[in-house]
C-alpha angles and dihedrals in degrees: 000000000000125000087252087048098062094037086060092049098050088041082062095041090050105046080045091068107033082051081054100052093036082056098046086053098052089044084050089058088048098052094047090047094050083055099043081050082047093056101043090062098039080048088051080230088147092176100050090040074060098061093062084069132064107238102262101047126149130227126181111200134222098265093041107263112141121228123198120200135354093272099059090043090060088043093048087049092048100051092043108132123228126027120355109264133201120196130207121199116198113208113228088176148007122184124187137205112200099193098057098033094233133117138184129227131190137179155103126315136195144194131215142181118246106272094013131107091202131110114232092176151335145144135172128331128182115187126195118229133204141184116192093119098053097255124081101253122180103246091182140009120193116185132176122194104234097160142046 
């Protein structure tokens, strides 16, 4: 094998890995920002829950109601009728695309009574990420209610 031959092929080898690890550390991010976000609503702590979103995401609920912004979803969460309920979303998969500074996220979520372990409800859920502004931030949340 020539000399050329094998510099190409460590090159390759060698942006394969650093893409991988590059990969592995936003997914990381990701992963600490999805359980702070976790702990923030199990905590009832509606405005930090907040900071884990840009300003204008978007969130479809459950039952299909669209919110706009954060404001409004604090304010949705706020003005919900019957027990206070947390909700904690688990992560199956995150993908990122470094050029475009956006990832995908998809999982299961569920939905429990204040002081219960129990799961009242819950489904699917795939959020939107970006990172324009140098932290990963959900732009967009879409769940669907698939259990009781």
């Amino acid at each position: 094998m020539s000399c050329i031959r094998k510099s190409i092929l460590s090159l390759i080898g060698l942006l394969v890995i650093t893409f991988s690890y590059a990969q592995e550390a936003e997914v990381s991010q990701i992963l600490a920002q999805r359980e702070a976000s976790n702990q923030a609503l199990r905590a009832f702590d509606d405005e930090l829950n907040a900071n884990f979103s840009i300003e204008d995401a978007l969130i479809t609920t459950g039952a299909g109601t669209l919110i706009s912004g954060k404001k409004e979803l604090i304010k949705y969460i706020q003005e919900s009728t019957g027990p206070r309920m947390y909700w904690i979303r688990t992560p199956d998969e995150v993908l990122v695309n470094p050029k475009t500074l956006l990832a995908w996220e998809t999982g299961t979520w569920k939905g429990y009574v204040e002081g219960s372990d129990e799961a009242v409800v819950g489904g699917k859920y795939s959020a939107q990420w970006t990172k324009k502004s140098g932290t990963w931030l959900i732009q967009s949340q879409l769940f669907v209610t698939l259990e009781n």
